[in-house]
C-alpha positions in Angstrom: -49.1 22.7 -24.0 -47.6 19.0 -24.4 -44.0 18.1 -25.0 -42.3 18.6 -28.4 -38.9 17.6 -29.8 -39.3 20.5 -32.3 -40.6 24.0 -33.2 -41.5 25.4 -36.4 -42.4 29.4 -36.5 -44.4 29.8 -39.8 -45.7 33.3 -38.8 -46.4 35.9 -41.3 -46.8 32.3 -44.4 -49.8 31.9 -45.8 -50.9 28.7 -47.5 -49.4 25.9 -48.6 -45.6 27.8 -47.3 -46.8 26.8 -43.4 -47.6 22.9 -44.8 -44.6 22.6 -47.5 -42.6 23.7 -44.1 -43.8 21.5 -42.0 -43.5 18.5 -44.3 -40.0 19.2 -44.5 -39.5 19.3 -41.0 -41.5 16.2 -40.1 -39.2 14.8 -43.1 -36.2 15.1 -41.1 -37.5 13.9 -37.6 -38.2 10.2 -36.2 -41.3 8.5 -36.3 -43.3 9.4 -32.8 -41.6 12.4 -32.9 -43.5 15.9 -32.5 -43.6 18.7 -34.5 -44.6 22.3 -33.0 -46.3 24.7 -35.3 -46.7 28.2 -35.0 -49.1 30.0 -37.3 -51.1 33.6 -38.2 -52.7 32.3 -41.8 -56.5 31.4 -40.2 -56.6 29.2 -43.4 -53.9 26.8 -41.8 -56.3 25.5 -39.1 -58.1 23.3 -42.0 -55.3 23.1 -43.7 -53.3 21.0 -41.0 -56.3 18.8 -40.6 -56.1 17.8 -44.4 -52.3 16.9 -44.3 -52.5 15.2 -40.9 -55.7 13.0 -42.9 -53.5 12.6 -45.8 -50.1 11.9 -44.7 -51.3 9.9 -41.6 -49.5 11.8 -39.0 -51.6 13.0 -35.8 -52.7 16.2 -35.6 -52.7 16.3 -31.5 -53.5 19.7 -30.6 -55.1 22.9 -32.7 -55.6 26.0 -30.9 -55.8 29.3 -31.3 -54.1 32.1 -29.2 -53.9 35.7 -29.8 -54.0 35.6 -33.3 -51.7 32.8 -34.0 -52.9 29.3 -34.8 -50.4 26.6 -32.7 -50.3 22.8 -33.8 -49.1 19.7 -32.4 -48.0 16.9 -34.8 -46.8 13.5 -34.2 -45.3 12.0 -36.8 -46.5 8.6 -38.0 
């Protein structure tokens, strides 16, 4: 897994917690910056790729591992 500057355990959330989270995080971070998401909703896979579309961050890596969902994010 690539570098981040930051981790975010949303285990256990379901949708929109895991996204409301991470836009708060990404909120307090600089621009370039990646976010680290850690996930068990299956739902937040799409979800992810909507609010990277929408807020114009990059979703870098999706993957799925045992169950949980991990997500990179750079923000934009």
């Amino acid at each position: 897994m690539a570098d981040f500057d930051q981790e975010l355990d949303a285990s256990g959330l379901n949708c929109p917690l895991p996204i409301l989270r991470a836009k708060k995080t990404l909120a307090g971070m600089e621009a370039e910056q990646v976010l680290h998401i850690i996930a068990t909703d299956p739902g937040s896979v799409k979800d992810f790729e909507a609010f990277a579309k929408q807020t114009g961050n990059e979703l870098m890596e999706s993957k799925e591992d045992g169950g949980k969902f991990h997500f990179l994010i750079k923000k934009a």
